[in-house]
C-alpha positions in Angstrom: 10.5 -36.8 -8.5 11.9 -33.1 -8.4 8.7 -31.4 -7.5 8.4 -34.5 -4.5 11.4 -33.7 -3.1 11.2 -30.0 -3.1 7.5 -30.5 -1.1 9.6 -32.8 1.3 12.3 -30.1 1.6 10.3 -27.3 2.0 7.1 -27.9 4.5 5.7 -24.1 3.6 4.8 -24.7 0.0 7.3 -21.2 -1.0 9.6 -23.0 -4.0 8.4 -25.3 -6.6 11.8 -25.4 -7.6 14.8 -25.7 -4.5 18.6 -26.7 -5.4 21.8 -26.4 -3.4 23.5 -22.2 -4.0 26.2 -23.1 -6.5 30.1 -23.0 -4.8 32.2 -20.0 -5.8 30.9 -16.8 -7.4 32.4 -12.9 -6.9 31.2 -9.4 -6.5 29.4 -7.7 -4.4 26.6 -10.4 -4.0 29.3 -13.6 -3.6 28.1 -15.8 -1.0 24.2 -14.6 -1.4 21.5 -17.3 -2.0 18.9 -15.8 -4.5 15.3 -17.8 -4.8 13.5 -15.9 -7.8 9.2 -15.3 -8.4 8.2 -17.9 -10.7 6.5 -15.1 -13.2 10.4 -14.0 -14.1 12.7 -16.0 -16.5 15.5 -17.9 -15.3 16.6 -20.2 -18.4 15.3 -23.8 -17.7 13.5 -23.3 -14.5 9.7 -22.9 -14.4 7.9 -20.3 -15.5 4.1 -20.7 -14.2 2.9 -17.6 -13.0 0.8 -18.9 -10.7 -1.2 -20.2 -13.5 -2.5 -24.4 -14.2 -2.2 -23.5 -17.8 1.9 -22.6 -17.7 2.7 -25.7 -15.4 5.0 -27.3 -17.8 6.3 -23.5 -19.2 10.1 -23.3 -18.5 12.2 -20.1 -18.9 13.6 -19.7 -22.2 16.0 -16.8 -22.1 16.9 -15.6 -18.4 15.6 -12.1 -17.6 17.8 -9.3 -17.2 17.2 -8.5 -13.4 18.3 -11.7 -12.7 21.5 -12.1 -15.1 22.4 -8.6 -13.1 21.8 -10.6 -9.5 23.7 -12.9 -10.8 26.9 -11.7 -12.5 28.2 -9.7 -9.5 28.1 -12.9 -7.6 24.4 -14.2 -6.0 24.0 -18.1 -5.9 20.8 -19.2 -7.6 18.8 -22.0 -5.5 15.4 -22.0 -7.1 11.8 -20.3 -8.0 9.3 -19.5 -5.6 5.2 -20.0 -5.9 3.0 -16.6 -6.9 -0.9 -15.7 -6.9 -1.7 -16.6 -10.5 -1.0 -13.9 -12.9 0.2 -11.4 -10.0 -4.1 -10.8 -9.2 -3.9 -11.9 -5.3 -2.2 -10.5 -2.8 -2.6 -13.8 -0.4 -0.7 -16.8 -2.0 -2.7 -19.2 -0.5 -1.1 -21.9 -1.2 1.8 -21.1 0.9 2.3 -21.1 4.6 3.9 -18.1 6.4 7.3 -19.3 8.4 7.1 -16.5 10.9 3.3 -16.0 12.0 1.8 -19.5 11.5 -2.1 -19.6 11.0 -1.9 -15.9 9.3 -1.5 -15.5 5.5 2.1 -14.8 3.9 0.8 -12.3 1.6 1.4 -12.0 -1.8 1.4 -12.2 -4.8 5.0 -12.7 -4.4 4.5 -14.9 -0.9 6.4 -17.6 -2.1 9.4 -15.6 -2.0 8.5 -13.7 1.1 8.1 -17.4 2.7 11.6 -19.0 1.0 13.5 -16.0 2.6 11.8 -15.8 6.0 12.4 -19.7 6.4 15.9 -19.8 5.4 15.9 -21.6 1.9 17.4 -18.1 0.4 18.9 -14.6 1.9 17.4 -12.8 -1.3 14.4 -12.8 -3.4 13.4 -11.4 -6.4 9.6 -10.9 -7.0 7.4 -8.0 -9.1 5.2 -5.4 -7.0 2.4 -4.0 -9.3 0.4 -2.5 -6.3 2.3 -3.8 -2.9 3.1 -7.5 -4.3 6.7 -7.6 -2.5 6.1 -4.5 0.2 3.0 -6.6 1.5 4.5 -10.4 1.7 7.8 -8.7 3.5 5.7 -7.0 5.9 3.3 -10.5 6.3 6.9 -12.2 7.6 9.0 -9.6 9.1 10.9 -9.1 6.4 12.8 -5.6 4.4 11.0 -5.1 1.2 12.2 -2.4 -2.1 10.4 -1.5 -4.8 12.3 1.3 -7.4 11.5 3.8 -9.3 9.5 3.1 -12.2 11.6 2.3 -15.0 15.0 2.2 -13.5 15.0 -1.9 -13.5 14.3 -3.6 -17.1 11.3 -5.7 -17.5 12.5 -8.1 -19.8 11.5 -12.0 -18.9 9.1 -10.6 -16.8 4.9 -11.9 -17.1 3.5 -8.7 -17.3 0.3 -7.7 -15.7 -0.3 -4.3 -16.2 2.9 -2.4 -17.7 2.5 1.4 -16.2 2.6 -0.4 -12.8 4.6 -3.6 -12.7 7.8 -2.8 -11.3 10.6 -5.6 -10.2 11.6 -5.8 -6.2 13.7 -7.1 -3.6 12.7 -8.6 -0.4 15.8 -9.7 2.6 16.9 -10.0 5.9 19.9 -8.2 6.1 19.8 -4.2 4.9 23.1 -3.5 4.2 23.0 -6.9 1.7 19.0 -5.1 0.4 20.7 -2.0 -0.5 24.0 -3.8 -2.2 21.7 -5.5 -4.0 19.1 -2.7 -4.5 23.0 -0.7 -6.1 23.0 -4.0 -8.8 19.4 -4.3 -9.5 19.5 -0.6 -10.4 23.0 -0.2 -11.8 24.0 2.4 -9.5 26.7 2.4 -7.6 25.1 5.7 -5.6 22.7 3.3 -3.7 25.2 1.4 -1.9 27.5 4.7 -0.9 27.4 6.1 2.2 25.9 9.5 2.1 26.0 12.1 5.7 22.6 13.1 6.5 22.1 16.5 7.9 18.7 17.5 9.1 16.2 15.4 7.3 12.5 16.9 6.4 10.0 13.9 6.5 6.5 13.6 6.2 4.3 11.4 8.8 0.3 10.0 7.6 -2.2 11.4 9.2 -5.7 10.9 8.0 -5.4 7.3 7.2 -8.8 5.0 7.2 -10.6 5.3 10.5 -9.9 1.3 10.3 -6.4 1.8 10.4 -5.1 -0.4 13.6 -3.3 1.4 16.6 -0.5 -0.9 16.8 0.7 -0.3 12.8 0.7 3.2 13.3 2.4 3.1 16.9 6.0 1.9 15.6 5.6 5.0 13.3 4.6 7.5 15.7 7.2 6.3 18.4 9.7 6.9 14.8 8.0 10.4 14.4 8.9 11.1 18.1 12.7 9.6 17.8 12.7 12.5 14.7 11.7 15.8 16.4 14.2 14.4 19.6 16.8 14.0 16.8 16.5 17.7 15.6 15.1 16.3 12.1 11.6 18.3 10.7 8.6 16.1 10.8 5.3 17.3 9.4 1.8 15.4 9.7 0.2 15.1 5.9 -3.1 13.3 5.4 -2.8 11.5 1.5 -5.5 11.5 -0.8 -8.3 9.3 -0.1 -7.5 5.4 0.2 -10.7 3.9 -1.1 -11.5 5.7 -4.4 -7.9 5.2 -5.1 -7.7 1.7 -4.1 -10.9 1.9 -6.8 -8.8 3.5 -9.3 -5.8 1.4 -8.8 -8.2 -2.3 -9.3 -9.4 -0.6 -12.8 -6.3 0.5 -14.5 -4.8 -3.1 -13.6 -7.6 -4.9 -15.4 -7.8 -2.0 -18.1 -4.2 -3.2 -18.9 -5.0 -7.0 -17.9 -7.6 -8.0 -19.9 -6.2 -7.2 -23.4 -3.4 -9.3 -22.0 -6.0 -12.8 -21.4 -8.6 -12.0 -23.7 -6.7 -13.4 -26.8 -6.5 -17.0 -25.2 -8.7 -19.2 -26.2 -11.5 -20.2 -24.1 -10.2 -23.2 -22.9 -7.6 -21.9 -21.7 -8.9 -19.0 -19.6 -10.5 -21.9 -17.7 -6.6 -23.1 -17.1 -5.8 -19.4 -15.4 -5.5 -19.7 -11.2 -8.0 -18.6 -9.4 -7.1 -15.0 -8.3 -6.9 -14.3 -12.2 -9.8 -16.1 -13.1 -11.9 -14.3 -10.3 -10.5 -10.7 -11.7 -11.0 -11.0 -15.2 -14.8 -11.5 -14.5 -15.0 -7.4 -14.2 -14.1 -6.0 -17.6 -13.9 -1.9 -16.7 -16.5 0.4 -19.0 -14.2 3.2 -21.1 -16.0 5.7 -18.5 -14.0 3.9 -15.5 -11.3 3.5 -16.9 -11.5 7.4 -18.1 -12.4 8.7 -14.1 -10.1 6.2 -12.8 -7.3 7.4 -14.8 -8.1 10.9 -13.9 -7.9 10.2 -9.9 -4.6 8.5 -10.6 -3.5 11.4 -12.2 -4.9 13.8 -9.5 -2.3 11.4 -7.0 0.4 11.5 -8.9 0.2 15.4 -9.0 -0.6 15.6 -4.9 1.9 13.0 -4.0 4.8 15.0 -6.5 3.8 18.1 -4.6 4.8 16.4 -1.2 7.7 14.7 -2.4 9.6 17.7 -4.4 9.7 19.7 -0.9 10.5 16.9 1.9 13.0 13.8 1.8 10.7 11.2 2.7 7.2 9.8 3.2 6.3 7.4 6.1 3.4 5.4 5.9 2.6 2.0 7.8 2.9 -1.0 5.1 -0.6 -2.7 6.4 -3.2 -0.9 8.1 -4.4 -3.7 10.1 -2.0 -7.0 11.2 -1.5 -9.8 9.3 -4.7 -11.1 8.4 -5.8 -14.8 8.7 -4.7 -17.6 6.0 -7.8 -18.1 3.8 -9.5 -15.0 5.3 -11.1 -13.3 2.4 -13.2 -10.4 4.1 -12.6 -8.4 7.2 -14.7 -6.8 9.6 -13.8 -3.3 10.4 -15.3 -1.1 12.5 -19.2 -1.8 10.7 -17.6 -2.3 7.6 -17.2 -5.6 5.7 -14.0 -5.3 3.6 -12.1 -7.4 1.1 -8.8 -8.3 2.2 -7.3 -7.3 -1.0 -8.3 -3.7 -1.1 -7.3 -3.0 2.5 -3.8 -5.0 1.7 -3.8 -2.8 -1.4 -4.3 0.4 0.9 -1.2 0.8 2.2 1.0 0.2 -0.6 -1.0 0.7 -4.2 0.0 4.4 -4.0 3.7 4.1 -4.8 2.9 1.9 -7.5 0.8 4.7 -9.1 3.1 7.6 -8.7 6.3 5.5 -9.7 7.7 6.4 -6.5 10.4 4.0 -4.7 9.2 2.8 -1.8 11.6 0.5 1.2 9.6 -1.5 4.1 10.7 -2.5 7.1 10.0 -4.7 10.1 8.7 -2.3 13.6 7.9 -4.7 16.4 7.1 -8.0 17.1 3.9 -7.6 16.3 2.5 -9.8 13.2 2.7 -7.2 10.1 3.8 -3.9 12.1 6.4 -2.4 9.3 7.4 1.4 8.3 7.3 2.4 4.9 9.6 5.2 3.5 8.4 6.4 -0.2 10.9 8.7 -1.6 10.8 11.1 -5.2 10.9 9.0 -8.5 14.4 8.3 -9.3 15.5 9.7 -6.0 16.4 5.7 -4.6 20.2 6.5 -3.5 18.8 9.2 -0.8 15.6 6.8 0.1 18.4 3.9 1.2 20.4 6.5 2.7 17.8 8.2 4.6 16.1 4.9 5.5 19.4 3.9 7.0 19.7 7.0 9.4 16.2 6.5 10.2 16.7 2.7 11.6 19.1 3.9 13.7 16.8 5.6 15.3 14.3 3.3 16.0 14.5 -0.1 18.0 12.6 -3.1 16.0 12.5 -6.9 16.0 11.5 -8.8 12.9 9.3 -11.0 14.8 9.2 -12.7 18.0 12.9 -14.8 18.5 11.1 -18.1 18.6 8.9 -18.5 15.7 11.3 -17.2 13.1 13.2 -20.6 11.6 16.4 -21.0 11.8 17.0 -24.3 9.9 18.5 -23.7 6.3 
């Protein structure tokens, strides 16, 4: 009866679990109404992971991220559908609020959805390669992910440990980055900091796929810089593709040890996106050369980011790709859309870097990332904040964002 009338309530398929913010509450968050990923604990709510297999699992003890949410005040009102396992980056089953007939990314689309319709103003989701950066930018929404290691991972499904990171995804900045200062436990993220002249880096060099109107909200942000008296200087990142590679290897490198101990039958149980993944079990040599181009990133990427303030990349390289579409054609290229999903975002996942996304135009999926130095978060929310003052944006076109709640 609870799942029917959560399926009435919510026509987008984003919660499998939806209930009224509880009255009251105090702190920074009071008044917020937090939906949560369904592969992180919350005591008595469910606990799938996107998997068949975990559809009657139920939280046992409620992970830390979210007990931090929720002490300094955020209302609880339910747990939001994922791409089994944290694999996909699509959520299929979910429809996308904002740009209907396109996908709602993932793997934490659920969330992306339940915040873009209204059912919550916050969400909490994991990002092991762009999983809340990509859905945020798929509905027009802000997306964080932190430093590497500054948020515990307790309650948390893991899927590959050296990249899983927790992350936020709102509407509203100034309530991101109070909630960004509790999820962190640092009261320097929510301050106020003066920003002199800012040194930022633009890409340059991206895939010749890359689509003119992502990159044009950056470039007209470039512009806005140099007019501002701020120092802006073109960089051109390592290679996408071989690190995209890299990136797909170490995940199941860390994966399958993770699935292999379950018992046949219930491999067959896993969704689909995991099932499909685990069929490519990485050779030691892969996993070897793939480790060594990560490490070759993380040394070129540390490089740029000890001597400037921030990074700006476009999210996604192309706009919102179709619901169900599973290839694209680019240029004479046939891709997958998982690795040019994964493109844009996999990077700061591998170098441990924080990264903050935000809506550029009207335009389905056109959304600015800043990346800033590990642990450096407090001066990539302050930063970020003098930089959208800058620029003009819209999170979507006024009439096809909901407003019902």
């Amino acid at each position: 009866m609870a799942s029917e009338m959560t399926s009435a309530l919510d026509p987008y398929g984003a919660m499998l679990s939806l209930k009224p913010a509880p009255a009251g509450g105090s702190g920074p968050l009071a008044g917020v109404r937090l939906c949560v990923k369904d592969n992180i604990a919350v005591c008595g709510e469910p606990f799938t992971a996107g998997h068949p297999l975990y559809a009657d699992r139920r939280g046992g003890v409620t992970a830390s991220a979210v007990r931090r949410l929720l002490t300094a005040g955020a209302g609880f009102v339910g747990m939001t559908r994922t791409d089994a396992g944290g694999f996909g980056m699509t959520t299929p089953e979910v429809t996308n609020p904002v740009w209907p007939g396109r996908m709602v990314g993932g793997s934490s689309g659920g969330a992306a959805a339940a915040v873009a319709a209204g059912f919550a103003d916050l969400a909490l989701g994991t990002d092991t390669g762009g999983s809340v950066r990509v859905p945020a930018a798929c509905t027009g929404l802000l997306g964080f992910k932190p430093s590497f290691g500054r948020v515990p991972m307790d309650g948390v499904e893991p899927l590959a440990s050296r990249l899983d990171h927790v992350g936020l995804m709102g509407r509203d900045f100034d309530q991101l980055r109070s909630a960004a200062a509790v999820l962190l436990d640092d009261a320097a993220v929510a301050a106020s900091a003066p920003m002199g002249r800012l040194r930022i880096a633009v890409a340059t060099g991206l895939p010749s796929y890359v689509d003119p109107r992502c990159l044009a909200p950056l470039q007209q942000l470039a512009g806005a810089l140099v007019a501002a008296g701020h120092v802006v200087e073109p960089w051109t990142p390592p290679a996408a593709g071989p690190l995209v590679r890299a990136f797909g290897i170490l995940v199941l490198a860390e994966a399958h040890p993770l699935y292999d101990r379950l018992p046949r039958p219930a491999l067959a149980q896993l969704g689909e996106a995991a099932r499909e993944a685990l069929r490519f079990d990485p050779k030691v040599a892969d996993v070897e050369a793939a480790r060594a181009t990560a490490d070759a990133a993380r040394a070129t990427y540390g490089g740029l980011l000890a001597r400037v303030d921030l990074l700006l990349t476009p999210t996604l390289l192309v706009p919102v790709p179709a619901r169900g579409a599973t290839h694209l054609e680019l240029e004479v290229r046939r891709l997958s859309v998982l690795s040019v999903l994964l493109a844009g975002t996999c990077f700061a996942n591998i170098i441990g870097a924080p990264a903050l996304v935000w809506p550029a135009s009207g335009m389905p999926g056109a959304s600015i990332q800043a990346i800033a130095a590990h642990g450096a978060d407090a001066r990539l929310f302050a930063a970020t904040a003098h930089l959208r003052t800058l620029h003009q944006y819209r999170a979507g076109e006024p009439d096809n964002i909901p407003t019902h709640v």
